[in-house]
GUGUKOL-172514 format. One record per residue: residue in three letters; x, y, z of N, C-alpha, C in turn. Coordinates in pm, whole numbers, padded with zeros to 5 digits, always signed. Example, Ala and Ser with C-alpha at 12.3 -4.5 7.8 and 13.67 -1.06 7.14 Angstrom:
# GUGUKOL-172514
Ala+01319-00569+00780+01230-00450+00780+01320-00330+00780
Ser+01285-00225+00708+01367-00106+00714+01290+00003+00787
# end
This chain:
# GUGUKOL-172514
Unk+01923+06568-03299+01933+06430-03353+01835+06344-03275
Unk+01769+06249-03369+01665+06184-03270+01761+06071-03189
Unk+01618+06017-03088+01691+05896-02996+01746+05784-03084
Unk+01647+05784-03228+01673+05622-03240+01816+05640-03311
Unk+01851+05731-03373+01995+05754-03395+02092+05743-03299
Unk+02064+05798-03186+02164+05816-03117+02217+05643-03019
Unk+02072+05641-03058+02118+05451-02996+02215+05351-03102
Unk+02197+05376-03221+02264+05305-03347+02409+05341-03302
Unk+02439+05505-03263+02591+05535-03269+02630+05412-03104
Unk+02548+05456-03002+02581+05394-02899+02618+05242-02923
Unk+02573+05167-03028+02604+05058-03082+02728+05031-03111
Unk+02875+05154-03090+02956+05156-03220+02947+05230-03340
Unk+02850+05258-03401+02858+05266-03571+02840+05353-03544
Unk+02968+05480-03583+02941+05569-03640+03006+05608-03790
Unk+02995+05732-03841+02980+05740-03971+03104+05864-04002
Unk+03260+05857-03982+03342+05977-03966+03430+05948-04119
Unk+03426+06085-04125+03505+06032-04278+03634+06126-04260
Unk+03767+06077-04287+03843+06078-04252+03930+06277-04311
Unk+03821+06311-04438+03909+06462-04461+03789+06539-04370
Unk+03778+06532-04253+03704+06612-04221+03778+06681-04102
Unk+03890+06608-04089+03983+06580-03932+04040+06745-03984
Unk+04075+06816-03903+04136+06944-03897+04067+07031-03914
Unk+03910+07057-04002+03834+07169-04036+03747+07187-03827
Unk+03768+07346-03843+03682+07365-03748+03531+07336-03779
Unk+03486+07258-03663+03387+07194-03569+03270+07292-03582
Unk+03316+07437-03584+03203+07536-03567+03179+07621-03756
Unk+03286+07573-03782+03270+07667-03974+03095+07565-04043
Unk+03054+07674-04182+02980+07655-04232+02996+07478-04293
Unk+03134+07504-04302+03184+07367-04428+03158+07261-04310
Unk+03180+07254-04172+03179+07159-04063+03026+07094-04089
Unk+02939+07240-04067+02832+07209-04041+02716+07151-04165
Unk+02789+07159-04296+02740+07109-04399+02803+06948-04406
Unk+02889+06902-04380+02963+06786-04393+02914+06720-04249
Unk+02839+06773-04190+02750+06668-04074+02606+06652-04117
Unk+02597+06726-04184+02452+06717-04245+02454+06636-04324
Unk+02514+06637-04423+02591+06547-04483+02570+06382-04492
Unk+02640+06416-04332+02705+06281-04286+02578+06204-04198
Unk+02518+06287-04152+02419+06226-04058+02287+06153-04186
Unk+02275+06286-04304+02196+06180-04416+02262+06040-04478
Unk+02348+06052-04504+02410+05948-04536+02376+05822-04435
Unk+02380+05875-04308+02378+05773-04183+02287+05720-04215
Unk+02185+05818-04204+02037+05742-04224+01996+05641-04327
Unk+02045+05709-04427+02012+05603-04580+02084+05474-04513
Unk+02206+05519-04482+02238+05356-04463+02189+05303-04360
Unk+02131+05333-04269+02081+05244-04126+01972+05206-04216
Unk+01867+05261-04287+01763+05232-04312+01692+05086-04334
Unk+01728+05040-04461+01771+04900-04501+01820+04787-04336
Unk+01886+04813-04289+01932+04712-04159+01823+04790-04059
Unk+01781+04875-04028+01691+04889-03928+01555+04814-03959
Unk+01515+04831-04096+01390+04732-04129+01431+04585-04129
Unk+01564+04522-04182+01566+04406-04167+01575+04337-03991
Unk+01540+04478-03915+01573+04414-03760+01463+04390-03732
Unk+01366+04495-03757+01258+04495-03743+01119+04363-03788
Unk+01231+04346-03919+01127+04174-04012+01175+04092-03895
Unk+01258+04104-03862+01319+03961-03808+01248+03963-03668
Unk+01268+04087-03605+01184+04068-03429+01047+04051-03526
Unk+00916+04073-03584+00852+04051-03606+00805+03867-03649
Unk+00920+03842-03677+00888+03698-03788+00890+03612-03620
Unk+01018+03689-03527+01027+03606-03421+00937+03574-03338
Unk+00881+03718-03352+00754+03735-03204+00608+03633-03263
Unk+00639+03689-03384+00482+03572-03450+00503+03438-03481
Unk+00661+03408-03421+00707+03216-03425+00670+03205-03319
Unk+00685+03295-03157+00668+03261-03028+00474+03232-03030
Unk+00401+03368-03065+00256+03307-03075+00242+03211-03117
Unk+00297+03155-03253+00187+03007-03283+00270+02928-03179
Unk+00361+02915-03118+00421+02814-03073+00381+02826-02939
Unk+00302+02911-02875+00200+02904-02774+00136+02905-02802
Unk+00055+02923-02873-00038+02905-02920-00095+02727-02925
Unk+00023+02691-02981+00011+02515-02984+00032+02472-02913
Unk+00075+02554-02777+00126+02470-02636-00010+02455-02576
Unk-00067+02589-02600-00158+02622-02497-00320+02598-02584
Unk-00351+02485-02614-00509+02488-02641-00593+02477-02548
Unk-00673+02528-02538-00769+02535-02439-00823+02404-02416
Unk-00875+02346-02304-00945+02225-02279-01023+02236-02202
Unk-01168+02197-02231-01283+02181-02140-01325+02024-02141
Unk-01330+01982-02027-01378+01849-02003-01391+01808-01842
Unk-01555+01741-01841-01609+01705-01724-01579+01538-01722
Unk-01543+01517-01563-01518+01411-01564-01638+01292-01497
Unk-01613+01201-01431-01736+01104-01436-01781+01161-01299
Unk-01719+01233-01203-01809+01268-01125-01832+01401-01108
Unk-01816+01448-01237-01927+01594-01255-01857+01696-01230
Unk-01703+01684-01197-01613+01800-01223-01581+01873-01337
Unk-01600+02010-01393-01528+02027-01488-01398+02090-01508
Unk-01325+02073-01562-01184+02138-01565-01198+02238-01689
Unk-01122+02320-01651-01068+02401-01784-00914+02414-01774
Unk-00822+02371-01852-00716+02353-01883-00635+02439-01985
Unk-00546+02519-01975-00446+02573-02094-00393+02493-02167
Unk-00341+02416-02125-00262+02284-02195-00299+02139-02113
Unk-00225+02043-02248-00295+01940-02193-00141+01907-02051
Unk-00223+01767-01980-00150+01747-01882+00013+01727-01895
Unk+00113+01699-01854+00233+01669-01913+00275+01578-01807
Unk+00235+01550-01692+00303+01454-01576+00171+01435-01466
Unk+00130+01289-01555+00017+01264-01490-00004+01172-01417
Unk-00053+01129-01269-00025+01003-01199-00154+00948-01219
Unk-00173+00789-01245-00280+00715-01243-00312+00606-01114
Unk-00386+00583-01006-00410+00572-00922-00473+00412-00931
Unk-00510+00352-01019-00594+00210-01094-00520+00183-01193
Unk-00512+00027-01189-00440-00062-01313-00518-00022-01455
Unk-00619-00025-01452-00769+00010-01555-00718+00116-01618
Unk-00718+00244-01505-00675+00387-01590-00534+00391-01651
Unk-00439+00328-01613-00292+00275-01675-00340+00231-01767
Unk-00424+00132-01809-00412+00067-01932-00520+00237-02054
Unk-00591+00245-01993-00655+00346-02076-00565+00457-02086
Unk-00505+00490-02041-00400+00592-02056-00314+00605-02177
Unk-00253+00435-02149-00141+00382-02277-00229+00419-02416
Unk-00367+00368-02405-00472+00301-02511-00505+00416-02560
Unk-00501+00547-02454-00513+00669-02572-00390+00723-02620
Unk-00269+00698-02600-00183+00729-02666-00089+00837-02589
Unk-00114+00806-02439-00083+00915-02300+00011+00815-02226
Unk+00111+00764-02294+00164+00706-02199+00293+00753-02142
Unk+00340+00848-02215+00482+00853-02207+00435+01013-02052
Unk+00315+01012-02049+00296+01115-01997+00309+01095-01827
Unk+00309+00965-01792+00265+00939-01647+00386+00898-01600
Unk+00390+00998-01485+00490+00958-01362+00444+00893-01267
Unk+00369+00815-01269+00338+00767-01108+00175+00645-01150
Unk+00218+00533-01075+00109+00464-01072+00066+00362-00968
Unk-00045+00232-00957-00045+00180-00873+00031+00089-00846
Unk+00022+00010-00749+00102-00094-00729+00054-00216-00825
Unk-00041-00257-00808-00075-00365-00944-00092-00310-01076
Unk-00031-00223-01158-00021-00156-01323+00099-00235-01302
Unk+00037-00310-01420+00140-00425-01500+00177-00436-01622
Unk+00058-00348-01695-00010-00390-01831-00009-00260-01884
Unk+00049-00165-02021+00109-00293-02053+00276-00279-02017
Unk+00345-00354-02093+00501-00377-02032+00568-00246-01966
Unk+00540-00156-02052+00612-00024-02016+00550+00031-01888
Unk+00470-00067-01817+00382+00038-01745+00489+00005-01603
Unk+00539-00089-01620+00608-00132-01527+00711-00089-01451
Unk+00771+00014-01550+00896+00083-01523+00857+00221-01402
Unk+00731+00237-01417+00649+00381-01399+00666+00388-01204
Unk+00678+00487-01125+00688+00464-01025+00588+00430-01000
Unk+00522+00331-00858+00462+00346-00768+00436+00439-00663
Unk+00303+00477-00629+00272+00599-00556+00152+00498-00438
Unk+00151+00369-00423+00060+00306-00381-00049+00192-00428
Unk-00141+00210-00347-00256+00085-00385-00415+00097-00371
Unk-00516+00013-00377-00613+00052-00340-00665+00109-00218
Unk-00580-00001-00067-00658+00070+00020-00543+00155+00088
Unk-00407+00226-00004-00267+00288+00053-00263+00410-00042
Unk-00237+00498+00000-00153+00599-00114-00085+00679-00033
Unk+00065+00687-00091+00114+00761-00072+00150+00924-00069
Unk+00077+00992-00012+00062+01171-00049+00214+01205-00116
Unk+00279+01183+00035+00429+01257-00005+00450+01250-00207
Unk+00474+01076-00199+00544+01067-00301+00465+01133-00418
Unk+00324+01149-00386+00257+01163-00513+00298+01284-00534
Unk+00312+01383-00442+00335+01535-00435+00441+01548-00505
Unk+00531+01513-00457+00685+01518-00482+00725+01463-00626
Unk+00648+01411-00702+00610+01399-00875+00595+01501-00928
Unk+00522+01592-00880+00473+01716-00917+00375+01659-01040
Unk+00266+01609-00985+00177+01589-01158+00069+01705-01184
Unk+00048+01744-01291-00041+01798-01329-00194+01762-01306
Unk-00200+01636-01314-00313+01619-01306-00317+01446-01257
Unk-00416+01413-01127-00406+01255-01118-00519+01206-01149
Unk-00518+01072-01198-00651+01017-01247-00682+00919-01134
Unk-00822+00955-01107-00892+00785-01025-01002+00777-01030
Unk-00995+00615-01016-01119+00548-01030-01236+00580-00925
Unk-01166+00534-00776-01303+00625-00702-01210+00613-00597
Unk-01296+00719-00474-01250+00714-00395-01218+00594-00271
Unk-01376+00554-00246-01341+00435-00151-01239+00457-00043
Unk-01127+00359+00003-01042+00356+00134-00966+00452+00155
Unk-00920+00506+00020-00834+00650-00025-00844+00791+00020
Unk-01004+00816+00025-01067+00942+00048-01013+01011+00102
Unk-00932+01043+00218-00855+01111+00288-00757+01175+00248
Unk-00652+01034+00144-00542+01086+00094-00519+01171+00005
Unk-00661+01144-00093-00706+01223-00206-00788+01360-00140
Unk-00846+01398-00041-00855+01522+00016-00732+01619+00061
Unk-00638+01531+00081-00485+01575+00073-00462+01602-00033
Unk-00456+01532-00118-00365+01586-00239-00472+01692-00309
Unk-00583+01757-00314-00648+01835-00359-00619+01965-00246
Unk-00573+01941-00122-00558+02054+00007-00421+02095-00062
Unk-00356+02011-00132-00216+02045-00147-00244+02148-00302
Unk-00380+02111-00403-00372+02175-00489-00359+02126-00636
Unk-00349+01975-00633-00339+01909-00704-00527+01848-00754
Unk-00530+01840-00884-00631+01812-00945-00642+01687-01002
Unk-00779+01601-00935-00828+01470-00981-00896+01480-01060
Unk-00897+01393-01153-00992+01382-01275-01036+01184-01237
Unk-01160+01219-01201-01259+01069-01181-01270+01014-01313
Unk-01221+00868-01343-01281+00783-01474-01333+00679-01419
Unk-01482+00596-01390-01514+00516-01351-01628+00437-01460
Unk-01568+00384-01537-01654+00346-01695-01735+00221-01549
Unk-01882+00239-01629-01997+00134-01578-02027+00036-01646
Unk-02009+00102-01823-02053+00005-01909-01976+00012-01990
Unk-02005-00131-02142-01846-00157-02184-01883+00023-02303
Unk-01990+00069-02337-01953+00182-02417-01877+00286-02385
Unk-01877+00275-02198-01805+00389-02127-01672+00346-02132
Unk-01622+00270-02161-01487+00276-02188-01435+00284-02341
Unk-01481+00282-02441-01438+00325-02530-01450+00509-02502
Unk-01538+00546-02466-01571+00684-02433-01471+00779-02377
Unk-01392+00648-02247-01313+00685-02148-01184+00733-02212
Unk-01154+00632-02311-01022+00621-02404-01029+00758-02498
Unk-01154+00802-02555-01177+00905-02627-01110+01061-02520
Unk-01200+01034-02408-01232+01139-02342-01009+01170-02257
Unk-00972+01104-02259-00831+01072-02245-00723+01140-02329
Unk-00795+01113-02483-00728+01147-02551-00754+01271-02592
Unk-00899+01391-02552-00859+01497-02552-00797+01559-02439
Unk-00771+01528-02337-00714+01557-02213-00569+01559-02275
Unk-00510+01455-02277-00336+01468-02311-00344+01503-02429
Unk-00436+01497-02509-00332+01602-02631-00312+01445-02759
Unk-00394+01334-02771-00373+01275-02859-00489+01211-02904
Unk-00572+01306-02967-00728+01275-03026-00725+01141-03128
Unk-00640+01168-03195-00627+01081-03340-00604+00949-03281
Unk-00510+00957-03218-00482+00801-03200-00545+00772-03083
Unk-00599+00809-02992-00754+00748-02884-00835+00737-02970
Unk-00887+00842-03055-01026+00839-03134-01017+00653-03221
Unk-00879+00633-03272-00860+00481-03359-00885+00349-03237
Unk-00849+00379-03115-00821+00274-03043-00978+00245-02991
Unk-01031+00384-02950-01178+00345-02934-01266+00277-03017
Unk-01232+00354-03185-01303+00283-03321-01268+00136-03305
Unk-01159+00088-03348-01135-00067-03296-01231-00122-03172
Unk-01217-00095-03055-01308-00149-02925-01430-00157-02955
Unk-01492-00020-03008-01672-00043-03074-01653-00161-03138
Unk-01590-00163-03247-01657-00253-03391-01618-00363-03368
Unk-01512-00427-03202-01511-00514-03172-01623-00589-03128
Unk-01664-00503-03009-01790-00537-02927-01895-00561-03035
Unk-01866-00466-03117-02068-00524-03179-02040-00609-03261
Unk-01895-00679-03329-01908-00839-03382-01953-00904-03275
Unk-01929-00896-03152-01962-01017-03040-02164-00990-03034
Unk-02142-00856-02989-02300-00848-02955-02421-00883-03121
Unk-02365-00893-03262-02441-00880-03349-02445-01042-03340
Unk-02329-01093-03277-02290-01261-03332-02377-01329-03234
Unk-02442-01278-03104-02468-01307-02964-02663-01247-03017
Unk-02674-01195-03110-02846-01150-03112-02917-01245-03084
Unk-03024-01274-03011-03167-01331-03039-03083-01535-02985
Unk-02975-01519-02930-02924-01657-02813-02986-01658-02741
Unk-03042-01817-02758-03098-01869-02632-03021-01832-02494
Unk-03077-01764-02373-03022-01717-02256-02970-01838-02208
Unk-02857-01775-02090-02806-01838-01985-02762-01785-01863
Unk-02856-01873-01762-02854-01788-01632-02718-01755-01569
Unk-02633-01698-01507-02527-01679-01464-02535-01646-01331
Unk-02444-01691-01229-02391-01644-01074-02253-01538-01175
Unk-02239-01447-01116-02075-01435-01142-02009-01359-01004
Unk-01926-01485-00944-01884-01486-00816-01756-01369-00769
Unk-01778-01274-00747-01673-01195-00709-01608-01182-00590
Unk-01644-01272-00462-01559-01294-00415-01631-01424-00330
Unk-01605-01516-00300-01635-01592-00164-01671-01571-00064
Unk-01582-01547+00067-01601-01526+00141-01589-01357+00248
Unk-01672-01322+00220-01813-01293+00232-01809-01326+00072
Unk-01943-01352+00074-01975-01399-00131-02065-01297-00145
Unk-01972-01274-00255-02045-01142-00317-02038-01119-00497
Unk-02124-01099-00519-02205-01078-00660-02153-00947-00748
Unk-02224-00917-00876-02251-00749-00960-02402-00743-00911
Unk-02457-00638-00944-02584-00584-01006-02573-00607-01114
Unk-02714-00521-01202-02782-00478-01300-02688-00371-01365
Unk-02595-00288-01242-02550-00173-01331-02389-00187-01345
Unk-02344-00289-01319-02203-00304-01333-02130-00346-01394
Unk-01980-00359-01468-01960-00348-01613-01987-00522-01658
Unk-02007-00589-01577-01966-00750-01586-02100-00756-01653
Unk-02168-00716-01586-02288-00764-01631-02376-00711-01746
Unk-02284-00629-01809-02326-00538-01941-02231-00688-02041
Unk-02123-00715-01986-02101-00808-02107-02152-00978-02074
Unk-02191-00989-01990-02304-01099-01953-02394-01094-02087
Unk-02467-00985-02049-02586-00946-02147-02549-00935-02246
Unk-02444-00866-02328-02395-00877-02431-02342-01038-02508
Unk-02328-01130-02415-02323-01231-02495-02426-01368-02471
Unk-02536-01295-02439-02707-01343-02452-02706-01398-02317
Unk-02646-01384-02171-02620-01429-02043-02767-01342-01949
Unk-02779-01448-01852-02895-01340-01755-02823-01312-01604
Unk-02782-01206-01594-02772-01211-01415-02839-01211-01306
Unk-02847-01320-01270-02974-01348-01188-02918-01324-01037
Unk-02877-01178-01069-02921-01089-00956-02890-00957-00998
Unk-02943-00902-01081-02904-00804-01148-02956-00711-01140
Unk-03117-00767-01021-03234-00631-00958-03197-00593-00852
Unk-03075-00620-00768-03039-00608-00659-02975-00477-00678
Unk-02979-00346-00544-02963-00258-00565-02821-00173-00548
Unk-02707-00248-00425-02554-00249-00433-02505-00273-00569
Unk-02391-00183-00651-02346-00235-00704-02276-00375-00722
Unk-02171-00379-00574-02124-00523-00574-02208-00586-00427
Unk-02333-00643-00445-02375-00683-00328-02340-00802-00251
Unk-02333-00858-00110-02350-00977-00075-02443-01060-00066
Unk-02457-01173-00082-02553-01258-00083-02559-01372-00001
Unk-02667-01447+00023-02607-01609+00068-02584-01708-00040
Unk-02539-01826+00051-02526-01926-00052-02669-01964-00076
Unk-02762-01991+00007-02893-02039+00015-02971-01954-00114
Unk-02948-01849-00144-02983-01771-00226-02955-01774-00380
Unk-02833-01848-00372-02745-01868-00542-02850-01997-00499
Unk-02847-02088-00474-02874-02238-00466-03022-02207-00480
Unk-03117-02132-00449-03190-02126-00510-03284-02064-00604
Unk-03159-02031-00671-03188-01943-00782-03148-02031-00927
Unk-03047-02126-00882-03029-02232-00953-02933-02189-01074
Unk-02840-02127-01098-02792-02065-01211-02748-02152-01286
Unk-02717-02202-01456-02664-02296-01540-02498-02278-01486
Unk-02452-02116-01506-02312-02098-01465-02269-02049-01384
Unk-02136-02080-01312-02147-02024-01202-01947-01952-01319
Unk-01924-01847-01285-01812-01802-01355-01737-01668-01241
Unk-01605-01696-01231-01529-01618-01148-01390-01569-01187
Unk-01387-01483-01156-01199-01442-01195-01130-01506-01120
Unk-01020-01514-01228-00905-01649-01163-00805-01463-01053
Unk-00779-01536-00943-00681-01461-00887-00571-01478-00905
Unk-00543-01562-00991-00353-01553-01017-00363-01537-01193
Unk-00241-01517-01245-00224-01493-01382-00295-01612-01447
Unk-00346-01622-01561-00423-01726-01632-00361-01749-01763
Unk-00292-01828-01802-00223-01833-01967-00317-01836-02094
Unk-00451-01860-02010-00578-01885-02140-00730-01793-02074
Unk-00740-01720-02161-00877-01634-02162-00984-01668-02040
Unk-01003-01836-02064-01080-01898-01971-01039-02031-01977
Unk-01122-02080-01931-01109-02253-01875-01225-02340-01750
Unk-01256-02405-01828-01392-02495-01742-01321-02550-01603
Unk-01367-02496-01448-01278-02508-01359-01302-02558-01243
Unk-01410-02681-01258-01450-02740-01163-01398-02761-00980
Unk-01241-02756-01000-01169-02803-00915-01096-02689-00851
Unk-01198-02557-00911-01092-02458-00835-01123-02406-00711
Unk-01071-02404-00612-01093-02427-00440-01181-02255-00431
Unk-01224-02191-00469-01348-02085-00484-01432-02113-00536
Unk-01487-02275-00606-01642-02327-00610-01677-02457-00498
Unk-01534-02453-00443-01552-02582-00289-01706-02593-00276
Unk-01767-02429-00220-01869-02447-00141-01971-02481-00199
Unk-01990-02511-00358-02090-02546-00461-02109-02681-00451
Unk-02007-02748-00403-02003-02882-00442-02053-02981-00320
Unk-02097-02858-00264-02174-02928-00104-02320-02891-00185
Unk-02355-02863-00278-02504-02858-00372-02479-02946-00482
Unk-02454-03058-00464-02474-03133-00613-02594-03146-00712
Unk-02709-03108-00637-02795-03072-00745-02833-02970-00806
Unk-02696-02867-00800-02700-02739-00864-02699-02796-00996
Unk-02754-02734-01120-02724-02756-01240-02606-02752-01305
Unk-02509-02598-01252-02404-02573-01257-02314-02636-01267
Unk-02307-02742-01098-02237-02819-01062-02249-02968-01116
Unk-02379-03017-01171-02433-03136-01225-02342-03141-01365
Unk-02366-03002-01386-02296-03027-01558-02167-02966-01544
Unk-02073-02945-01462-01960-02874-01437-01944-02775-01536
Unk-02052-02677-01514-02065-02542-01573-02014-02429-01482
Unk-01850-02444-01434-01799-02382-01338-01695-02301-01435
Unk-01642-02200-01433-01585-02121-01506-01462-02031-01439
Unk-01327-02025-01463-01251-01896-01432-01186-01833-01546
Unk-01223-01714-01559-01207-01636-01637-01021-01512-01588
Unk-00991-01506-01708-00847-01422-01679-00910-01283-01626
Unk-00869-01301-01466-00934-01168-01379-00866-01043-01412
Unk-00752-01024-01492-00747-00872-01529-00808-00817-01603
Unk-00847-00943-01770-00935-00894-01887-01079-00874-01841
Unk-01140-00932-01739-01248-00925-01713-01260-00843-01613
Unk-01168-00794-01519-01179-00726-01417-01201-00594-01438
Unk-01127-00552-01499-01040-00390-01537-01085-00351-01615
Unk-01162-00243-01603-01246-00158-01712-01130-00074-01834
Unk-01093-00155-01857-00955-00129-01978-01005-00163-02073
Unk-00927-00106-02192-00946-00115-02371-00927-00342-02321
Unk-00875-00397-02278-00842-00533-02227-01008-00642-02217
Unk-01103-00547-02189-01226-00592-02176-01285-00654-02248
Unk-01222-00589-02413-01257-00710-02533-01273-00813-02513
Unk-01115-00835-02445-01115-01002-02466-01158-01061-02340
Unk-01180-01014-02243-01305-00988-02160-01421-01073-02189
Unk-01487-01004-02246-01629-01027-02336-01641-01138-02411
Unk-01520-01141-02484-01475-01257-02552-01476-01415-02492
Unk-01437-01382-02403-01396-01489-02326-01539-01537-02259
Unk-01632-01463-02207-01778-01428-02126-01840-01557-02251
Unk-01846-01457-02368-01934-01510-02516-01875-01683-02514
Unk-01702-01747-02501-01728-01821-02571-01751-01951-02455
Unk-01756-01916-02315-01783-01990-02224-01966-01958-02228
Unk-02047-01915-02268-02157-01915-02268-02179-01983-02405
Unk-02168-01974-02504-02172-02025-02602-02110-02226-02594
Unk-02024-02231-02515-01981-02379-02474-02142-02441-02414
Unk-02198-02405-02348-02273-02426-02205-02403-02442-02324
Unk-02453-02401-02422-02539-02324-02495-02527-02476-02610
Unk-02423-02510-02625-02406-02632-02711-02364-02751-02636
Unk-02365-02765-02530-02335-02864-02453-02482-02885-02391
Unk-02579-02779-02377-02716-02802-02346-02791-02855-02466
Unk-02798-02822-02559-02859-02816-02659-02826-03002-02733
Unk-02730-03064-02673-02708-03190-02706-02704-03335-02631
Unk-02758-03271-02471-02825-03305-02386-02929-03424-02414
# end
């Protein structure tokens, strides 16, 4: 008798029919009435052995596609030239910058992050999310003890150490540091093949383009306007040529007149703005702002302008604070950013022009 029979009886099922009880075991009639009985067996296992067989089959080829869909492959280099290759996308991801929080949400990765900075505010839900630290703090332990798949940051800077830790520990950074405003629609794209939600990053980015180029098509062939844009006081310090502020400067017909300088965020003197003479002088407000912008003569971070009254700036109170998260934070938020850039240059642009 073969094995696979003998496993069916081991099951229970066997096949005894009840006038067989008293005939000797060893007679011809025994041995015809097992023959018998064992065909019979078979016919009937037959039918239920194939339906076991459809069924482990139907099962085993539900488990492939369903890894199959867990596990897509992912290739993607990040902004500082790492590439990853990934089985699946991330599932518990910590973000290290308010910026990458908001791009995160914006590709449609939000429900994915355990862990963020101390200033992710934006948007509401981001709030609930732990803290793992700050710009110039991070916490290893806690970040570890998340267990994320994968952490996102902007750069290294004061961090460097902690983030050589958490890569000693085994954990993988993925760098997003958008320069210009196209790199952040890019960023939002590039996000959304990482977690696993193409469709809806790919829409949020489409929106951000066809935002920007109403501003930049509406902004063509404007008479310029020189700009300071003050990033911090004291020490006072400026953008370049290559930094995101000054891509939407330019984008809404603005000149940065220091934009050949070779630091991204350089210092300068005052003697140096003063004689360079800028129409505007424009800065992020450091506390929450209820309005985009606002003409801000009196705000105690242009004090030191007003010891130059024959700045132009200051002559025509062409002083500016702009809402420092929309303008700050290389976030899908930058729109209104830009927005805000365009319609304080555009004020200055018709307030000259009637001069």
């Amino acid at each position: 008798m073969s094995r696979r029979w003998m496993s069916r009886r081991s099951l229970g099922r066997t096949y005894r029919s009840p006038w067989l009880d008293g005939i000797d075991a060893n007679s011809p009639h025994a041995a015809r009435a097992r023959a018998r009985r064992a065909s019979a067996a078979r016919v009937a296992s037959l039918p239920t052995f194939a339906a076991r067989i459809a069924c482990l089959i139907a099962i085993g080829v539900g488990a492939l596609f369903a890894a199959a869909g867990d596990a897509i492959a992912i290739t993607i280099v990040d902004d500082a030239g790492h590439s990853f290759e990934l089985a699946r996308s991330p599932r518990r991801v910590v973000s290290l910058a308010p910026s990458l929080t908001e791009l995160v949400f914006a590709a449609g990765g939000g429900a994915s992050l355990v862990g963020t900075s101390a200033l992710s505010d934006y948007p509401p839900a981001a709030r609930a999310i732990a803290r793992v630290g700050d710009a110039g703090r991070l916490d290893v332990e806690r970040v570890i003890a998340l267990r994320p798949d994968m952490v996102l940051i902007w750069q290294r800077g004061a961090t460097s150490r902690e983030l050589e830790q958490l890569e000693a520990a085994g954990i993988r950074l993925f760098q997003l540091e958008p320069r210009r405003l196209d790199d952040v629609a890019r960023a939002i794209e590039r996000l959304g093949v990482l977690l696993g939600h193409e469709a809806e990053a790919n829409r949020r980015a489409g929106e951000m383009r066809a935002a920007l180029e109403r501003l930049r098509a509406g902004h063509a062939g404007v008479a310029p306007v020189t700009v300071f844009y003050q990033v911090w006081r004291q020490p006072l310090m400026t953008i370049n040529g290559r930094q995101i502020i000054d891509d939407i400067v330019g984008l809404c017909g603005g000149r940065n007149i220091f934009a050949a300088l070779t630091p991204l965020v350089p210092i300068v003197s005052t003697e140096s703005v003063v004689g360079a003479d800028p129409e505007a002088i424009l800065t992020a407000s450091e506390s929450a702002e209820p309005v985009p912008w606002r003409r801000d003569p009196a705000n105690p971070s242009f004090a030191e302008w007003h010891r130059h009254p024959g700045m132009t700036a200051v002559r025509r109170s062409w002083l500016y604070s702009l809402d420092g998260d929309a303008i700050s934070r290389q976030g899908p938020r930058i729109v209104a950013g830009a927005a805000a850039v365009c319609a304080v240059l555009d004020q200055i642009r018709g307030e000259r022009a009637r001069r």
